[in-house]
Legacy VTK file of the C-alpha trace (Angstrom):
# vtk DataFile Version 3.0
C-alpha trace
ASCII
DATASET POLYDATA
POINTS 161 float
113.655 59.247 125.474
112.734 55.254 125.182
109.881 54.236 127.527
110.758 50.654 128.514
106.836 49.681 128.792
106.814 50.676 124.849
108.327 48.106 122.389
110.353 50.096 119.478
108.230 51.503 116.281
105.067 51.004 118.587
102.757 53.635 117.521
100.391 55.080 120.000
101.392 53.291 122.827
100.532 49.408 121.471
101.805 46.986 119.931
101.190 47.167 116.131
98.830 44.742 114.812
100.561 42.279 112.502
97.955 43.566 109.748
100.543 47.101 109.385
103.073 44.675 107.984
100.911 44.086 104.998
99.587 47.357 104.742
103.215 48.539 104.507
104.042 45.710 101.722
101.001 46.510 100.282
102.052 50.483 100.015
105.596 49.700 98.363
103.684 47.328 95.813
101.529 49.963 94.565
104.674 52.421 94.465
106.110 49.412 92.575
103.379 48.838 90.196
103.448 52.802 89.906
107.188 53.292 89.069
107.696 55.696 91.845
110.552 56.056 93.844
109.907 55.999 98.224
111.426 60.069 97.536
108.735 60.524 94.970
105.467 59.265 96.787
106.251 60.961 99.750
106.475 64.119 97.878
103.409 63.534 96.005
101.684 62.587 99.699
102.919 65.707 101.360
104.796 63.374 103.741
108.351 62.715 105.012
110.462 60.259 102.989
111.808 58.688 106.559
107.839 58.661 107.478
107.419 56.920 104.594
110.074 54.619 104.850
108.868 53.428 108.552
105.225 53.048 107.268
106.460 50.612 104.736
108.436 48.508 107.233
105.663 47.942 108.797
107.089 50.264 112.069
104.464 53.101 112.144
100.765 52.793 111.738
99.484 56.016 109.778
96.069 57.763 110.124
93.250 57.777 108.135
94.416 61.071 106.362
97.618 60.137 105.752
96.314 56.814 104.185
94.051 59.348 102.462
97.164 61.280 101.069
99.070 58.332 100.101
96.247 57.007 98.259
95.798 60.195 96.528
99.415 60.091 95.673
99.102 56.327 93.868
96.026 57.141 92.241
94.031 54.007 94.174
91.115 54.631 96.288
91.609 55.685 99.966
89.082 52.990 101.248
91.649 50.535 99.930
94.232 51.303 102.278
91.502 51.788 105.114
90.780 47.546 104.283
94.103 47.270 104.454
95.088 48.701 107.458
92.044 47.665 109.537
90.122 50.811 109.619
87.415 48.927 107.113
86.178 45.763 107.675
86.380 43.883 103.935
83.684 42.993 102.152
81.685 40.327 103.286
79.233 38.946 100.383
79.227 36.911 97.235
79.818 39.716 95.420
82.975 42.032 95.947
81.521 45.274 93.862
82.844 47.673 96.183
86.475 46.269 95.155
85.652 46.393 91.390
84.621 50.084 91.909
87.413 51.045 93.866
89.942 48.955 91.517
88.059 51.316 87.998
91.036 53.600 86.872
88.954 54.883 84.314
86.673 56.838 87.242
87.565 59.868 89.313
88.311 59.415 92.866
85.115 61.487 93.304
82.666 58.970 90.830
84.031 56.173 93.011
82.862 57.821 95.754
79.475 58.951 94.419
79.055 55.056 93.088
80.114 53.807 96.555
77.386 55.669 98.066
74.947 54.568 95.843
75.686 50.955 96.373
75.934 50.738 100.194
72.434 52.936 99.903
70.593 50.390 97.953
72.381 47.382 100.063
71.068 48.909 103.292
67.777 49.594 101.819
67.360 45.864 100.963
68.750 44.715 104.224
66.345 46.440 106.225
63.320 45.181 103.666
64.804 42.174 104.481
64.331 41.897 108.132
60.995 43.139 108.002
60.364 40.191 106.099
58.821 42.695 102.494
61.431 42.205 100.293
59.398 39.591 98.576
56.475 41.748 98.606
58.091 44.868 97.217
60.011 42.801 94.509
56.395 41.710 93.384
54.940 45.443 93.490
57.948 46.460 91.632
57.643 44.551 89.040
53.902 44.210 88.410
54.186 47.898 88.006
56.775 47.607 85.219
54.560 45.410 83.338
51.475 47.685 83.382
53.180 50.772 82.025
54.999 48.875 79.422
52.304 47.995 76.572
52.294 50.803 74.284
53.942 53.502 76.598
56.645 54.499 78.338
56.561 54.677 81.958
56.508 58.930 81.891
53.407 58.341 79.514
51.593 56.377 81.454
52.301 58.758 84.390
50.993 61.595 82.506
47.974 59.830 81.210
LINES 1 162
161 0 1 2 3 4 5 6 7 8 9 10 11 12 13 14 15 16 17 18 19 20 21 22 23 24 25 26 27 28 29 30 31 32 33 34 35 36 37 38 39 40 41 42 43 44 45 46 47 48 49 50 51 52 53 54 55 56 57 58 59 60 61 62 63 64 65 66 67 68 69 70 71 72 73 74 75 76 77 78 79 80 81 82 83 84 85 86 87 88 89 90 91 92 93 94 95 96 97 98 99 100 101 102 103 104 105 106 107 108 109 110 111 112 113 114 115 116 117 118 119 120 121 122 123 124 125 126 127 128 129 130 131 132 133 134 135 136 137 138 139 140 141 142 143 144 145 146 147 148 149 150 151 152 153 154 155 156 157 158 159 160
């Protein structure tokens, strides 16, 4: 049954954010680039092909797991398709490393993950020396510490000594 106060291929009751439409292109480009047929990648996702279909035209906005399965299913990283589709807010600095990581075929969906973790750790842990004003500080202490260890031994050495 149609609810008049719901405009077709509205998911959850609201309009579709114009985003969708370019997570959708975005999904058939990667099933482009990856030679797969709409039949195929919903097979591979665990999804229906008509599903599918809509999600590409931009007429139904998936969730998180089934952005997870698709991604699985084109061998790109899920956080990808979160950027796309809102869920993520892209990166914001000078650098894009998170992209680079994510972009890696030659890593595991699982070493991306690990290496994601890793960066965003060490990114918080400098923000928050930043606003309490010790990054400077620490960055000095850091490194005069490298230089004392270095003449003549290594840094487990020197620790042992």
């Amino acid at each position: 049954m149609k609810r008049p106060d719901r405009p077709e291929g509205a998911a959850f009751g609201k309009e579709l954010p114009h985003g969708i439409n370019e997570l959708g292109s975005f999904i058939r480009e990667q099933r482009s680039s990856a030679r797969l047929s709409l039949r195929r990648l919903s097979e591979l996702a665990g999804i229906s092909n008509p599903y599918l279909s809509q999600i590409e035209r931009g007429l139904r906005r998936p969730s998180a797991e089934i952005l997870q399965q698709i991604a699985k299913a084109l061998r790109i990283s899920a956080e990808t398709l979160y950027v796309q589709a809102g869920i993520l807010e892209r990166p914001d600095g000078d650098t894009d490393l998170s992209r680079h990581i994510f972009a890696d075929r030659h890593l595991t969906e699982e070493q991306r993950q690990a290496m994601m973790r890793i960066y965003l750790s060490f990114r918080h842990e400098n923000e928050d020396l930043a606003a309490d004003g010790s990054s400077a500080g620490h960055a000095e202490a850091t490194s005069d510490q490298v230089v004392e260890e270095s003449p003549g031994t290594s840094g487990a050495a020197a620790a042992a000594g």
